[in-house]
N, CA, C and O atoms as CSV, one atom per row, in Angstrom:
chain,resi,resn,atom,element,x,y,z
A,1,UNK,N,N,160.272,92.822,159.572
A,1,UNK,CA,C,159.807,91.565,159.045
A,1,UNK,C,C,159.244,90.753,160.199
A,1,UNK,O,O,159.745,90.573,161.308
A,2,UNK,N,N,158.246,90.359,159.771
A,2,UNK,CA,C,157.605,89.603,161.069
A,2,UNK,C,C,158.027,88.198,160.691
A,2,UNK,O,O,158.491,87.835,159.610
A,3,UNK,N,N,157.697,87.204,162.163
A,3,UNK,CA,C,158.057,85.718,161.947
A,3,UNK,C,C,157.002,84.822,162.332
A,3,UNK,O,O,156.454,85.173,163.377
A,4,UNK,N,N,156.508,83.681,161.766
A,4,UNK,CA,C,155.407,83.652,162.055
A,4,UNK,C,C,155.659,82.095,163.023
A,4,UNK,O,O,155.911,81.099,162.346
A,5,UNK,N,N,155.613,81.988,163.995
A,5,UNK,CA,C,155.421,80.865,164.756
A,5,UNK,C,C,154.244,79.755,165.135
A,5,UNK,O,O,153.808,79.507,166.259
A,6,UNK,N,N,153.925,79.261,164.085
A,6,UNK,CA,C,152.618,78.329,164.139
A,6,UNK,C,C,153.126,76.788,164.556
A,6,UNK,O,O,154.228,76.364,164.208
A,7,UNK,N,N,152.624,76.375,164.974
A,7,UNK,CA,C,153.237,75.142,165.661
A,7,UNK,C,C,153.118,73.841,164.647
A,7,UNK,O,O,152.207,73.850,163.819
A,8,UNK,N,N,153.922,72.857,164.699
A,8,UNK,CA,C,154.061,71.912,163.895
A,8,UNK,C,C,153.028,71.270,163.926
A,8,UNK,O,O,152.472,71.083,162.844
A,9,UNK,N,N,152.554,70.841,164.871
A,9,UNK,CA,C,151.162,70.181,164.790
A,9,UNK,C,C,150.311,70.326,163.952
A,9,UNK,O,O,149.752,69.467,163.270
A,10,UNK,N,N,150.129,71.817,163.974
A,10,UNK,CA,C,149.269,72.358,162.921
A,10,UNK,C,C,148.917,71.966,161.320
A,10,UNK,O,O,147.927,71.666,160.652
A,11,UNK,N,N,150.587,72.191,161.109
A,11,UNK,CA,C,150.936,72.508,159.721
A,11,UNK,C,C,150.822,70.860,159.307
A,11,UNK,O,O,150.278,70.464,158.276
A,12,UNK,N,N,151.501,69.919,160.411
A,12,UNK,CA,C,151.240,68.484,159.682
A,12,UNK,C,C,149.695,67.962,159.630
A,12,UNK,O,O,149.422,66.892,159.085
A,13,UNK,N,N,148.949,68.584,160.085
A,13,UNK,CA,C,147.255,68.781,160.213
A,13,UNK,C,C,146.510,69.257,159.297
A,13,UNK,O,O,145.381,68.911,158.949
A,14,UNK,N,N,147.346,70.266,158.823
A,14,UNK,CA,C,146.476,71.036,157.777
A,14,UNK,C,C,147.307,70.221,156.084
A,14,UNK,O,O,146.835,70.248,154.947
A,15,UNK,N,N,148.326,69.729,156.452
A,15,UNK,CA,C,148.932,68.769,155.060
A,15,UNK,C,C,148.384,67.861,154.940
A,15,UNK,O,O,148.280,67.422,153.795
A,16,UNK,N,N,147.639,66.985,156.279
A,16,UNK,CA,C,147.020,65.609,156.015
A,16,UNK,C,C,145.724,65.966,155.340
A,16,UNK,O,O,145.371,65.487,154.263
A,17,UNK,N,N,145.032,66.846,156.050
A,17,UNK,CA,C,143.487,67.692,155.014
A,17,UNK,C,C,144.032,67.764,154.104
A,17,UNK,O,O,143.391,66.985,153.398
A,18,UNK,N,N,144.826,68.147,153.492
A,18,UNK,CA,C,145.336,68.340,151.883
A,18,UNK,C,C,145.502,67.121,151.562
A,18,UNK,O,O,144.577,66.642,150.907
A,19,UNK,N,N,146.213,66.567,151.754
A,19,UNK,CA,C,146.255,64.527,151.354
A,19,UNK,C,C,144.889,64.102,151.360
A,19,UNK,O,O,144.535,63.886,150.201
A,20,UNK,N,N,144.205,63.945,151.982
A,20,UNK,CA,C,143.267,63.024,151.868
A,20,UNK,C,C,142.414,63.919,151.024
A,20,UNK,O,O,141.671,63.369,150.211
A,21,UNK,N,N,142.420,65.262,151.111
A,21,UNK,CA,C,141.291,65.751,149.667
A,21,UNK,C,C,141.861,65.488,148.184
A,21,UNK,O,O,141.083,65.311,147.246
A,22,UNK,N,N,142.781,65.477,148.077
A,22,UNK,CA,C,143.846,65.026,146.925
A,22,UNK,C,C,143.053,63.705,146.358
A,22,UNK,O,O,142.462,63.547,145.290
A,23,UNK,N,N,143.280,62.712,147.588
A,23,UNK,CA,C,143.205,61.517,147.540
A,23,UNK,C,C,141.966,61.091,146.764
A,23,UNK,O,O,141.922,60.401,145.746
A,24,UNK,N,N,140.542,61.879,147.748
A,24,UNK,CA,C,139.373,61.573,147.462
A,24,UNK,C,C,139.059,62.305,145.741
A,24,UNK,O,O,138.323,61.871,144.855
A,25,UNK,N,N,139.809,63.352,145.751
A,25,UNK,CA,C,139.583,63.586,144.227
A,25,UNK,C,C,139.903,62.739,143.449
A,25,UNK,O,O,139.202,62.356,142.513
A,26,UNK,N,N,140.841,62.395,143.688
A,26,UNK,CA,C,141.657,61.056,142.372
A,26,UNK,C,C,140.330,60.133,142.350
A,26,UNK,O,O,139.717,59.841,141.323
A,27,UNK,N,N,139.992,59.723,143.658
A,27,UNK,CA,C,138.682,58.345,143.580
A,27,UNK,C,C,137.806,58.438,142.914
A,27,UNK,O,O,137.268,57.582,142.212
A,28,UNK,N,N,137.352,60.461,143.199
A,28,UNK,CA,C,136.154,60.473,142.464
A,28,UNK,C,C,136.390,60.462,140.567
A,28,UNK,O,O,135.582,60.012,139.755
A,29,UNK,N,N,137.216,60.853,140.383
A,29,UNK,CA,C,138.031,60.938,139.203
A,29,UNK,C,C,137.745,59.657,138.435
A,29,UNK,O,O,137.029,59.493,137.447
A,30,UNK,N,N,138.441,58.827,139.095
A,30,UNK,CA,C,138.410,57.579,138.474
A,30,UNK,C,C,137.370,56.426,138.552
A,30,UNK,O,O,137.551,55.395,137.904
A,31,UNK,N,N,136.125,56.626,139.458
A,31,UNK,CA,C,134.928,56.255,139.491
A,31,UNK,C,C,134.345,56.708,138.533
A,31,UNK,O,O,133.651,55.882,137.940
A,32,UNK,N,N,134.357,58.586,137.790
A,32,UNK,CA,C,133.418,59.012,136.707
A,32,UNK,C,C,134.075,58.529,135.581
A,32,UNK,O,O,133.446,58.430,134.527
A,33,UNK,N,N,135.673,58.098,135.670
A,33,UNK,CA,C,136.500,57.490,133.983
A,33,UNK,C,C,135.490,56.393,134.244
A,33,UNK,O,O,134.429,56.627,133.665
A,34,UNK,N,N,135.494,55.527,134.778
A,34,UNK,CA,C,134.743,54.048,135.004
A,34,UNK,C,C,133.446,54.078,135.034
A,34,UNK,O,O,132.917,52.968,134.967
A,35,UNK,N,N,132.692,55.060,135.118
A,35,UNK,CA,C,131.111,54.910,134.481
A,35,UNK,C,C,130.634,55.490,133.134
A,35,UNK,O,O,129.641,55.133,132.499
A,36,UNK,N,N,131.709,56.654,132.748
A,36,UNK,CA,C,132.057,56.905,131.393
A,36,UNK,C,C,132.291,55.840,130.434
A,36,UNK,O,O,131.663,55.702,129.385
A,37,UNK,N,N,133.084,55.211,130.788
A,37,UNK,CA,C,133.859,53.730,129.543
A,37,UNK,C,C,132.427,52.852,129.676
A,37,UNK,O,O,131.881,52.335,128.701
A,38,UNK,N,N,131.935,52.779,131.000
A,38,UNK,CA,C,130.784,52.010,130.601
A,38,UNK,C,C,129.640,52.102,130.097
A,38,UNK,O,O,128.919,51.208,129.654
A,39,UNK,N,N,129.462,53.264,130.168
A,39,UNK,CA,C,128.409,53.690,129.456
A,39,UNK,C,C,128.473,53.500,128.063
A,39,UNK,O,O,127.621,52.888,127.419
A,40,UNK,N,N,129.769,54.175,127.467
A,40,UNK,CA,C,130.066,53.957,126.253
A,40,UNK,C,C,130.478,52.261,125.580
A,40,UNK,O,O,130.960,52.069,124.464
A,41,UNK,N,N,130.240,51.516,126.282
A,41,UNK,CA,C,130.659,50.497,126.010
A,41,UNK,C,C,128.891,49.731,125.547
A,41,UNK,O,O,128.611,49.019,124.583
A,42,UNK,N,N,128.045,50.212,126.603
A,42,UNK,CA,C,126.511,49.945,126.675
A,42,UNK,C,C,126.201,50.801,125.312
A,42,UNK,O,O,125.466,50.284,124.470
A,43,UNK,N,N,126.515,51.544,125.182
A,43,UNK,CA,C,126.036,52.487,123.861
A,43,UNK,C,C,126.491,51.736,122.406
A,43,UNK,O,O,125.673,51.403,121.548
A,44,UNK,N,N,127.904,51.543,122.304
A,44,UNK,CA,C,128.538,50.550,121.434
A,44,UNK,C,C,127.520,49.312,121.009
A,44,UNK,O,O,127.019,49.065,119.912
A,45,UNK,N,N,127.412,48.702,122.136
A,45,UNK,CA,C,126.701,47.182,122.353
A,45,UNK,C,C,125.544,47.732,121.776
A,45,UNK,O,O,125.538,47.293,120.626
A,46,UNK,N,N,124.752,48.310,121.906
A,46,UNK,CA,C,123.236,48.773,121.620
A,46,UNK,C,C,122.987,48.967,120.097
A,46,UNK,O,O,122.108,48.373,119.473
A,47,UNK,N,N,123.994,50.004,119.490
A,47,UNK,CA,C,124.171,50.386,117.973
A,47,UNK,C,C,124.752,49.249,117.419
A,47,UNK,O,O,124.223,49.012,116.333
A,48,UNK,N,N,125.821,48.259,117.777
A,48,UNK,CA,C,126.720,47.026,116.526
A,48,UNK,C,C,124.745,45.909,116.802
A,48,UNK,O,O,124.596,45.141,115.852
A,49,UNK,N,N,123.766,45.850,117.640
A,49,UNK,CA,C,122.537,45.043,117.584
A,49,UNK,C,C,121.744,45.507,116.308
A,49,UNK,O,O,120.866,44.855,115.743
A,50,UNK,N,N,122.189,46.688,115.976
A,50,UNK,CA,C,120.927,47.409,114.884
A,50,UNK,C,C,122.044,47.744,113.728
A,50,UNK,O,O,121.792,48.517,112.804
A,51,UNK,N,N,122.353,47.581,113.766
A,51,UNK,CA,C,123.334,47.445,112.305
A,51,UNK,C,C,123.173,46.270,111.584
A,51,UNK,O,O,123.243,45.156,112.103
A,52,UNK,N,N,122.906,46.526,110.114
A,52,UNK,CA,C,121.978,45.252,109.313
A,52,UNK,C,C,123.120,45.769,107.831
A,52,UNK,O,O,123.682,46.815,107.505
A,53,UNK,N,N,123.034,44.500,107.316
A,53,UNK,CA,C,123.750,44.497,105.817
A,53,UNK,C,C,123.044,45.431,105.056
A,53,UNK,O,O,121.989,45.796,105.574
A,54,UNK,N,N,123.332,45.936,103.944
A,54,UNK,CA,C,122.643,46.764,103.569
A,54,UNK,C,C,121.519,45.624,102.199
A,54,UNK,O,O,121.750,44.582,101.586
A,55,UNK,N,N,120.476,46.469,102.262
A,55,UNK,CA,C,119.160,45.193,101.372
A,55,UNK,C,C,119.144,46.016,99.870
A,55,UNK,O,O,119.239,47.226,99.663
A,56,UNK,N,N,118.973,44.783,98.818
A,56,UNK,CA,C,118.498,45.414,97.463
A,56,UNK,C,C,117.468,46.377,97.580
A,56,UNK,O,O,116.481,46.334,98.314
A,57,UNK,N,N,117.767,47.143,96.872
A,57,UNK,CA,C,116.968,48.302,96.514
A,57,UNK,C,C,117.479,49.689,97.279
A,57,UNK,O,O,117.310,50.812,96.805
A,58,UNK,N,N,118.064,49.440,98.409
A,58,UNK,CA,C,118.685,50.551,99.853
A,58,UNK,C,C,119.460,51.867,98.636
A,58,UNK,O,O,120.306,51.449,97.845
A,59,UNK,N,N,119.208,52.865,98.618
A,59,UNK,CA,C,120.250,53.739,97.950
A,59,UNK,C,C,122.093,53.673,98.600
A,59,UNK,O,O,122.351,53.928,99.776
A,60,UNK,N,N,122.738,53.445,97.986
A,60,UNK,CA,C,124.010,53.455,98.115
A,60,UNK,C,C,124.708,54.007,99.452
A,60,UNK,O,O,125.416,53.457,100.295
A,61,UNK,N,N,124.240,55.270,99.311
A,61,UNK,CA,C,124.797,56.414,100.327
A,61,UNK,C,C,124.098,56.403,101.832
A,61,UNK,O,O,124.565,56.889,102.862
A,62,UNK,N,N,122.444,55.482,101.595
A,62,UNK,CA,C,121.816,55.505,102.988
A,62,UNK,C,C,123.004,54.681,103.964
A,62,UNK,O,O,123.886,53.845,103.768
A,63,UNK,N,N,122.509,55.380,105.014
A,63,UNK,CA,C,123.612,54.845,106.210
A,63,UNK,C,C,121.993,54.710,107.413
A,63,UNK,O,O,122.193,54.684,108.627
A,64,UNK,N,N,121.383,54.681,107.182
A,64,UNK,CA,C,120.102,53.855,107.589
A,64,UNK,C,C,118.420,54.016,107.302
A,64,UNK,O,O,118.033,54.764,106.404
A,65,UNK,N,N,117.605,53.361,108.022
A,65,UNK,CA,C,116.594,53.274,107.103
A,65,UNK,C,C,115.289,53.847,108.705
A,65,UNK,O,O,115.291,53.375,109.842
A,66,UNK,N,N,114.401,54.911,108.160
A,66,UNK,CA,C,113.779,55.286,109.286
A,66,UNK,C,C,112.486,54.327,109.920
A,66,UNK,O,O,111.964,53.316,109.451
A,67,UNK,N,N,112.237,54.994,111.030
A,67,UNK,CA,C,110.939,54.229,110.915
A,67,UNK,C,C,109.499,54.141,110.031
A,67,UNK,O,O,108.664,53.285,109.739
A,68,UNK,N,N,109.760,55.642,109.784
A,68,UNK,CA,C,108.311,56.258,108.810
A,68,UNK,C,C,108.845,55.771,106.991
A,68,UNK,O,O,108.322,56.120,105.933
A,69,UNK,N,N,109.932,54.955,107.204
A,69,UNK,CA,C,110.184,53.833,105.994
A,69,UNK,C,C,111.302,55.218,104.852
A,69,UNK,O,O,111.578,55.013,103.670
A,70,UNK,N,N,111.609,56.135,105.418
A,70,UNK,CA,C,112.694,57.024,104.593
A,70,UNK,C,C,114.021,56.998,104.881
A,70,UNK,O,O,114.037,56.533,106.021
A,71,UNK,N,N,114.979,57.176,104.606
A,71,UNK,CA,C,116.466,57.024,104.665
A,71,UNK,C,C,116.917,58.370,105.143
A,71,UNK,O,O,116.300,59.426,104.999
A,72,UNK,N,N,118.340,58.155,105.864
A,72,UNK,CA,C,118.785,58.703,106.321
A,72,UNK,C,C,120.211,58.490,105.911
A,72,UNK,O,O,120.780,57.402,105.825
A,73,UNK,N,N,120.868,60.059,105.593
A,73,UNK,CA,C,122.083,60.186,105.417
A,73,UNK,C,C,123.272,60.645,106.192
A,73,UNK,O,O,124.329,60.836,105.591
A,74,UNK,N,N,123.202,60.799,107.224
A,74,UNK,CA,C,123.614,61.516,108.369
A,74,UNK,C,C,124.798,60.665,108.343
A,74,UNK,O,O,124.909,59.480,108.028
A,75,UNK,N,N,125.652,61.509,108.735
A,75,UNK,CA,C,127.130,60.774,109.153
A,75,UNK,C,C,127.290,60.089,110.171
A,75,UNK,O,O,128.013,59.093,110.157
A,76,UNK,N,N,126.642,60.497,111.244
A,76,UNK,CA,C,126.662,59.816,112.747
A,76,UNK,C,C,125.378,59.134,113.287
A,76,UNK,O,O,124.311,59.748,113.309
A,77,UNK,N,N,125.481,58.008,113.669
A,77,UNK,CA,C,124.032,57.637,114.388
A,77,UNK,C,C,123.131,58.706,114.780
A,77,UNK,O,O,122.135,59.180,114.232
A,78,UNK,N,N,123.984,59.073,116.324
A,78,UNK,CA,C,123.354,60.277,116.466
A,78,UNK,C,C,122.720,61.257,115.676
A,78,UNK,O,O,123.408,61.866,114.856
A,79,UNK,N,N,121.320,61.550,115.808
A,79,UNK,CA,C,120.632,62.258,115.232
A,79,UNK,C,C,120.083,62.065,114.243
A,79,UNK,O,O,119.088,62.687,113.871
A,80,UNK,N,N,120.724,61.020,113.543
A,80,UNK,CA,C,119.646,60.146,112.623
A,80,UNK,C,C,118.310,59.721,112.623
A,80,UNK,O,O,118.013,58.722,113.279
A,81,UNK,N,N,117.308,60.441,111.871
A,81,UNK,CA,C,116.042,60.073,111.475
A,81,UNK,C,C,115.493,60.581,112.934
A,81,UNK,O,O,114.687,59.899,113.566
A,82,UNK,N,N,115.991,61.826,113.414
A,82,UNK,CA,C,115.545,62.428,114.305
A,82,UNK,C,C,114.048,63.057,114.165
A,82,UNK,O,O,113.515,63.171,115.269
A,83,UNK,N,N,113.239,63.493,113.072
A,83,UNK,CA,C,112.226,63.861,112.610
A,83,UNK,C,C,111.285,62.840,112.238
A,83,UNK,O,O,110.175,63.279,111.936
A,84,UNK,N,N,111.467,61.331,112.167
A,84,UNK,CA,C,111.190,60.340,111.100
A,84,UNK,C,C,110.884,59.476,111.790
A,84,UNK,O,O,110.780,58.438,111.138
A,85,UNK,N,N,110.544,59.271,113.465
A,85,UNK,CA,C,110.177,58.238,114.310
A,85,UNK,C,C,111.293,57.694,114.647
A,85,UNK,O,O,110.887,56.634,115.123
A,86,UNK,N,N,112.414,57.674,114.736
A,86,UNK,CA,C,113.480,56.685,115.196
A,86,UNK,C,C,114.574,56.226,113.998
A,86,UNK,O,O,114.594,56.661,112.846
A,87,UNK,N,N,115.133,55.605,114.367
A,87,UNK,CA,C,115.794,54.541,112.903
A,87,UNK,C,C,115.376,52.565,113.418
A,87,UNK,O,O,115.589,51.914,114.440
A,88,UNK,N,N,114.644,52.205,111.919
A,88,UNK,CA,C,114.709,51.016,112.057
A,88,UNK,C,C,115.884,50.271,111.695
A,88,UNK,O,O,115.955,49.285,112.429
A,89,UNK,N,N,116.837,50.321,110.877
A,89,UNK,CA,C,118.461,49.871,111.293
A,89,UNK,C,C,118.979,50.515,110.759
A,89,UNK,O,O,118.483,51.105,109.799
A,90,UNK,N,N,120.479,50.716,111.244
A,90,UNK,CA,C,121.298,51.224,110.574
A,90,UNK,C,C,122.160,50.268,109.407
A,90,UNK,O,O,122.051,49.056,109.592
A,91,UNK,N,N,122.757,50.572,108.573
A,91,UNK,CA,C,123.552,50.121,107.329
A,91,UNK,C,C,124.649,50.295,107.798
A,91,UNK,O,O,124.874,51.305,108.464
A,92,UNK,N,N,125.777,49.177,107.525
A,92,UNK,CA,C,127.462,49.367,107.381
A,92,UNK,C,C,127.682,50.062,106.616
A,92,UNK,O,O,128.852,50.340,106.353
């Protein structure tokens, strides 16, 4: 059995490189949670601006109205009136 004699110096050298990469991961970590939430927060803000009561005549089930003036039934913003120029608002 061999023994391996590496000197302390070392080993508390090569633990602090391990700490501080630890460290810097957590930062970067929690810098991308924090441009994530904001983004989504900018996205939120953007869609509750285009959300409109729904108007006489609107079919029931539209959940918004396109630009090329046709409805859209889509469950999610996203992708709504993707073929149709855009959406001019969405419906509650």
């Amino acid at each position: 059995m061999k023994t391996w004699y590496g000197s302390a110096a070392k080993a508390e050298a090569t633990a602090g490189r391990a700490e501080r990469k630890v460290e810097r991961t957590e930062e970067k970590a929690e810098r991308k949670v924090a441009r994530t939430e904001a983004k989504a927060d900018r996205k939120i803000d953007r869609t509750e601006d285009k959300i409109s009561p729904r108007r006489v005549g609107t079919p029931a089930t539209a959940t918004a109205k396109c630009n090329d003036g046709t409805y859209s039934y889509a469950e999610r913003h996203q992708g709504a009136c993707s073929n149709h120029g855009g959406v001019a608002e969405f419906y509650k």
